[in-house]
PAPA-674907 format. One record per residue (C-alpha): residue number from 0; x negated, y negated, z negated. Coordinates in nm, 4 decimals, m for minus. Last residue first. Layout:
% residues N
{pos:NUM	xx:X	yy:Y	zz:Z}
...
% end
This chain:
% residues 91
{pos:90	xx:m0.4724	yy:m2.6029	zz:m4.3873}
{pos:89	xx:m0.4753	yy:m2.7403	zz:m4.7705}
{pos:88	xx:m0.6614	yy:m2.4786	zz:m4.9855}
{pos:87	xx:m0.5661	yy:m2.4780	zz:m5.3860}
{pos:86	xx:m0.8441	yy:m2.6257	zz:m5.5963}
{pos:85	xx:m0.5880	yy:m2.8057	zz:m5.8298}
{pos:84	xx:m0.6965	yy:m3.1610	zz:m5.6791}
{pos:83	xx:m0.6072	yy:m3.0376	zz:m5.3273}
{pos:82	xx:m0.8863	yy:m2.8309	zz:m5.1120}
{pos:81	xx:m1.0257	yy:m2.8741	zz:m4.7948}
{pos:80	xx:m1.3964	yy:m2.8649	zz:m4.9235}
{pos:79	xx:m1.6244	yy:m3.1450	zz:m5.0291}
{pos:78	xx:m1.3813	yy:m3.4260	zz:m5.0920}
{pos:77	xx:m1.1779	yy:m3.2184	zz:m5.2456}
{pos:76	xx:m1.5026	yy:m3.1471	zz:m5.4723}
{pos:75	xx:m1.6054	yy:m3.4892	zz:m5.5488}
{pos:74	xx:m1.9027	yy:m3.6043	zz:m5.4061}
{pos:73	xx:m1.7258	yy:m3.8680	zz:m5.2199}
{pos:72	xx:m1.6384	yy:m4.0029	zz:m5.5241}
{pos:71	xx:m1.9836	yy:m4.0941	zz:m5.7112}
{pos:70	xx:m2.0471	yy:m4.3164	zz:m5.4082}
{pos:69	xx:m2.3757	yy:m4.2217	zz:m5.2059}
{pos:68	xx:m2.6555	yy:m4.4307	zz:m5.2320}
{pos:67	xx:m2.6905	yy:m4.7292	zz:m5.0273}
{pos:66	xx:m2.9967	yy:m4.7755	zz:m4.8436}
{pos:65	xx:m3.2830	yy:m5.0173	zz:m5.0631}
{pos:64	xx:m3.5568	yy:m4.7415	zz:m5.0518}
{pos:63	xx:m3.5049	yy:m4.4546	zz:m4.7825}
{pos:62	xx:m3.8271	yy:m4.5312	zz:m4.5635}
{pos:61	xx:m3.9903	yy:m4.5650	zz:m4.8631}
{pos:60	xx:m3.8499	yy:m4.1908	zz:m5.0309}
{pos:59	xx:m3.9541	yy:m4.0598	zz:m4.6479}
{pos:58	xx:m4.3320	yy:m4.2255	zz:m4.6460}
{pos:57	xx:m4.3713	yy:m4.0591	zz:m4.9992}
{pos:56	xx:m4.2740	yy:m3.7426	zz:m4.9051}
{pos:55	xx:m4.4982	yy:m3.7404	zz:m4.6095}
{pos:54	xx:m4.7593	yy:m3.8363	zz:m4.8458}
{pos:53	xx:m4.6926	yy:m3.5340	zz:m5.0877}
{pos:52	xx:m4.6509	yy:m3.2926	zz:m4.7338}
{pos:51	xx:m5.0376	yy:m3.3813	zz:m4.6113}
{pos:50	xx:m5.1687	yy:m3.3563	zz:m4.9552}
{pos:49	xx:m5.0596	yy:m3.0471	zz:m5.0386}
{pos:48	xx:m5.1498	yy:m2.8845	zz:m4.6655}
{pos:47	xx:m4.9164	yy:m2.9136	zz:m4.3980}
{pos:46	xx:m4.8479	yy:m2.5943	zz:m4.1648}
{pos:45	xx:m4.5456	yy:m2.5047	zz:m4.3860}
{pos:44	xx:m4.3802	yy:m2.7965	zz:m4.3106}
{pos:43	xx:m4.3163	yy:m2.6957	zz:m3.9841}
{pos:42	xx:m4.4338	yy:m2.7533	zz:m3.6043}
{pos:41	xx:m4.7426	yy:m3.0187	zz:m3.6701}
{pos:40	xx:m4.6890	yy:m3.3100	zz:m3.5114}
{pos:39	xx:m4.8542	yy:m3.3971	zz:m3.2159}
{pos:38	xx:m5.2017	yy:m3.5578	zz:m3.2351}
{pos:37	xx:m5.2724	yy:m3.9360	zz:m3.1444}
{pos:36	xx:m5.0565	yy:m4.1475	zz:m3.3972}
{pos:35	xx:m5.0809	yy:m3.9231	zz:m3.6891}
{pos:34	xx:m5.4068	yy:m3.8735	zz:m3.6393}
{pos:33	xx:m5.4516	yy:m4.3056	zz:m3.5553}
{pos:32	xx:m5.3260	yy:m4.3169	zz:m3.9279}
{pos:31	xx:m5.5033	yy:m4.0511	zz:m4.0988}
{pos:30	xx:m5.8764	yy:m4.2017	zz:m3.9794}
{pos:29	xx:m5.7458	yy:m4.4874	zz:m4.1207}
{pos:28	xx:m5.6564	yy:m4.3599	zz:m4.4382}
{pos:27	xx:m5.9753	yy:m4.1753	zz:m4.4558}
{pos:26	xx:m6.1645	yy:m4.5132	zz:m4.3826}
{pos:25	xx:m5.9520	yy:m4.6484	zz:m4.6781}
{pos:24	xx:m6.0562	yy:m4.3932	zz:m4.8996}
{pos:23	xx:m5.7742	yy:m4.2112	zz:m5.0359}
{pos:22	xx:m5.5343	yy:m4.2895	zz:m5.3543}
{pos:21	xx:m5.2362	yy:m4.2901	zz:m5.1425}
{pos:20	xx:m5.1128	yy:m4.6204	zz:m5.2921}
{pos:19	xx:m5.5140	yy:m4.7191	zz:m5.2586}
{pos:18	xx:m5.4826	yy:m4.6641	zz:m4.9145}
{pos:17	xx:m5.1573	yy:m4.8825	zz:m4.8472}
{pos:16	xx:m5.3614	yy:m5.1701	zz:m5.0590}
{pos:15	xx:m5.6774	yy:m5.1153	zz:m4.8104}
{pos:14	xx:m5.4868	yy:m5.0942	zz:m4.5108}
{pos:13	xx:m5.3137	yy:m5.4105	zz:m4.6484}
{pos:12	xx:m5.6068	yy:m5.6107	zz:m4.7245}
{pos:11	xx:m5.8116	yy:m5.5083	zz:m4.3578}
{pos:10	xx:m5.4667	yy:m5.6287	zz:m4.1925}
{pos:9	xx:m5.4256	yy:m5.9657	zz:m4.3473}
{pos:8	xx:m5.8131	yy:m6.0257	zz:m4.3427}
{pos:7	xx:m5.8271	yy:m5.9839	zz:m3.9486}
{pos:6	xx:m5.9831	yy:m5.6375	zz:m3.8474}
{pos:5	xx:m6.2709	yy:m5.6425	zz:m3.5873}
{pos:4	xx:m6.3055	yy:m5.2560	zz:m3.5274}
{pos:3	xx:m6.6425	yy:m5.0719	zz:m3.5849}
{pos:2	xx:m6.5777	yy:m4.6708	zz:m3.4858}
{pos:1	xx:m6.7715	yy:m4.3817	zz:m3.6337}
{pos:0	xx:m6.7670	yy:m4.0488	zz:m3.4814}
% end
């Protein structure tokens, strides 16, 4: 089925950048787009095909981009488990 829609320059350029990022035609971006907006979502990740999970990946490390990271001490192990600094288990 092919579709004309009146785009204004602004959008037309960036659905052309954001397709180039995924290295896709643009008209298979599109068609992408209003998929993903239209169909459910598929049940697990093991119903996506290569392509499909790589540029879900790459939406989730954008969506992620400028958080803060974790701090180096919370990652320490009493931190992790309920244990003192010698490893011995506080109740």
């Amino acid at each position: 089925m092919a579709i004309t829609i009146d785009l204004t320059p602004a959008v037309e350029a960036r659905l052309r950048k954001e397709a180039e990022f995924h290295g896709i035609p643009t008209d298979r971006y599109v068609a992408s787009l209003l998929e993903k907006t239209l169909l459910p979502p598929t049940g697990t990740p093991a119903d996506l095909t290569t392509e499909e999970w790589r540029a879900r990946l790459k939406q989730f490390i954008g969506s992620i981009k400028g958080r803060p990271l974790l701090h180096p001490e919370v990652l320490r192990r009493e931190h992790l488990y309920n244990t003192d600094k010698d490893g011995n288990y506080i109740d």
